[in-house]
NULUM-460439 format. One record per residue (C-alpha): x, y, z; residue in one letter. Coordinates in pm, whole numbers, plus 50000, padded with zeros to 5 digits. Example, Ala and Ser with C-alpha at 12.3 -4.5 7.8 and 13.67 -1.06 7.14 Angstrom:
2
512304955050780A;513674989450714S;
//
This chain:
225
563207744508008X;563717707707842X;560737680207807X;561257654708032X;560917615207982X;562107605008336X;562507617708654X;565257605808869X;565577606309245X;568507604409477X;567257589909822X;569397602810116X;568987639210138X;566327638809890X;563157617609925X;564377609710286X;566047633710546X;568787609910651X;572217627510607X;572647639810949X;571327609811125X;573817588910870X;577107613310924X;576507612811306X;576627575611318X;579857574611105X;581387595711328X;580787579011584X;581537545511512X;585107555111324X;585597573311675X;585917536111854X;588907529011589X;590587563211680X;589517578911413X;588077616811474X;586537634511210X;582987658611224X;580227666611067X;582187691210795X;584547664210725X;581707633810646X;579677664410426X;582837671610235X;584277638010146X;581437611210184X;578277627110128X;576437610409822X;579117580309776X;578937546809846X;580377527610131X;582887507109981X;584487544809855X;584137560110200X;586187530410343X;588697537210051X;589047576410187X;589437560410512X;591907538410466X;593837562210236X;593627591310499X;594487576410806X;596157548510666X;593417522210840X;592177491410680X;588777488410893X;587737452310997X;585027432310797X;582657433211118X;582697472011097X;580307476110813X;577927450410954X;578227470011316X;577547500611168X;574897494510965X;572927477911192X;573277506211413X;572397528311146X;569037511111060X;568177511111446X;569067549811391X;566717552511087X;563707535611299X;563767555911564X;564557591111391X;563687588711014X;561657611310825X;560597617210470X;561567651910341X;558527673410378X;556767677410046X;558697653709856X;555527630009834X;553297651909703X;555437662409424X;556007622209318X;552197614809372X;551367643809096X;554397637508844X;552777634808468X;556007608708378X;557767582008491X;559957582908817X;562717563608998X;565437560909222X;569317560709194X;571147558509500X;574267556909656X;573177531809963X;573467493709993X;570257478809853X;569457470110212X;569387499310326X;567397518010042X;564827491010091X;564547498210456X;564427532110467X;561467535610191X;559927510110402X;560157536210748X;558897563710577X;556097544810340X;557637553210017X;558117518109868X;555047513609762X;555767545809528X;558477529809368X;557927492009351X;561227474909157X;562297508309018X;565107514609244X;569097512609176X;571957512009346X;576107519409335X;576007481309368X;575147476709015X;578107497908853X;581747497708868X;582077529708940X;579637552709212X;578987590009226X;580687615209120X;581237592108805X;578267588808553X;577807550208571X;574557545108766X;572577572908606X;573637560108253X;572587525408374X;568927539808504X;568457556008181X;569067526508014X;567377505608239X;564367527608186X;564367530907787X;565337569007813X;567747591607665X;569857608707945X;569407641507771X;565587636207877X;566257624908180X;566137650008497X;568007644108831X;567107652809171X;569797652809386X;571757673109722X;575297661109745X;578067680209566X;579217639309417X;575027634409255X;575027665809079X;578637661508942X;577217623908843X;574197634908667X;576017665208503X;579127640608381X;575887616308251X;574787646308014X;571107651808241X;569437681708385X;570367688508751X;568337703408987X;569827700609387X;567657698609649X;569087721609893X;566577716410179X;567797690010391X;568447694210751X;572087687810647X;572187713710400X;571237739710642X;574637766710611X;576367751310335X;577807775810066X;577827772309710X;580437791809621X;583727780809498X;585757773909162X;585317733809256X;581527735409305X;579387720509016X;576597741808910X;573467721008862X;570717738208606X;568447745208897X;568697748509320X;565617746609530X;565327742909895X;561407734209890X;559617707609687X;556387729009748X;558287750809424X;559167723809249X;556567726508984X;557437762908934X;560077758908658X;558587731308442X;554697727708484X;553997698108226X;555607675408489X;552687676608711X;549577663008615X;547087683308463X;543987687208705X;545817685909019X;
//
């Protein structure tokens, strides 16, 4: 197992169990402009991408060029969402309050609604100004660009750097960025998904529990605690 200088986090799916509450709410606003997809469908093609690409599959799938209003509309509906049903993924605290060196966040979401969701669940004060979005790279997940721009933004190598993430897009972005992948495999979205499959990247690590995620590389946790 590598030493690591950094620890990155992905934030949907990760430090926050948002995915389902997130896909449901896409499905059921592109439902009021006739288009039907499910729950598969939003896992397969948008999970861990930003929204400008998701409107890109959109309007390249079902050849519809969504109003301006409809991003607005459905992200304020998806912060009402987040209020009422938003959770931080169990143990995923613990593991940042104990970590022996530095931490962050790279994320796929609008800086909005990164901010609000750490906010709901308490976590900002954990991270402070050390959070990055798609919005500051040309090009979001599956592409390397926003990891590369963390690890420079933090003064570390990517080969030291080590990425927590659950989508299928992350861990083909932190692979592509030359980092250590583990995937978080134990959000409520997750829950039945295989693994298997010639076009599946293979992070370094899976774990479904951050209460074993220590187990691998102990010198990332504090000594004493």
């Amino acid at each position: 197992m590598p030493e690591f200088d950094l620890v990155i986090f992905d934030c949907d799916g990760v430090l926050i169990d948002s995915e389902l509450i997130s896909a449901r709410m896409l499905v059921a606003e592109l439902a009021k402009w006739g288009v039907n997809v499910d729950l598969p469908y939003v896992a397969r093609h948008f999970l861990g991408r930003s929204y400008p690409v998701v409107i890109s599959q959109i309007r390249k799938e079902f050849g519809l060029e969504l109003p301006p209003e409809f991003e607005a509309d459905y992200r304020a509906r998806l912060l009402a969402a987040f209020d009422a049903e938003l959770e931080e993924m169990p143990g995923a605290r613990a593991v940042i309050e104990v970590l022996s060196v530095p931490f962050c966040v790279a994320t796929s979401s609008s800086p909005p609604r990164v901010e609000r969701a750490l906010e709901i669940v308490g976590m900002s004060a954990l991270f402070e100004d050390r959070v990055w979005t798609a919005s500051e790279v040309e090009r979001g997940k599956p592409a390397p660009d926003l990891f590369l721009h963390v690890a420079a933004k933090m003064q570390t190598a990517p080969e030291r750097c080590l990425v927590i993430e659950d989508s299928l897009n992350g861990v083909r972005s932190g692979l592509a960025a030359n980092m250590t992948v583990w995937q978080f495999t134990g959000g409520s979205h997750m829950q039945g998904v295989s693994f298997d499959g010639p076009d599946i990247p293979r992070p370094h690590r899976r774990f479904a529990s951050f209460a074993n995620f220590y187990h691998p590389a102990p010198t990332l946790q504090k000594t004493g605690t």
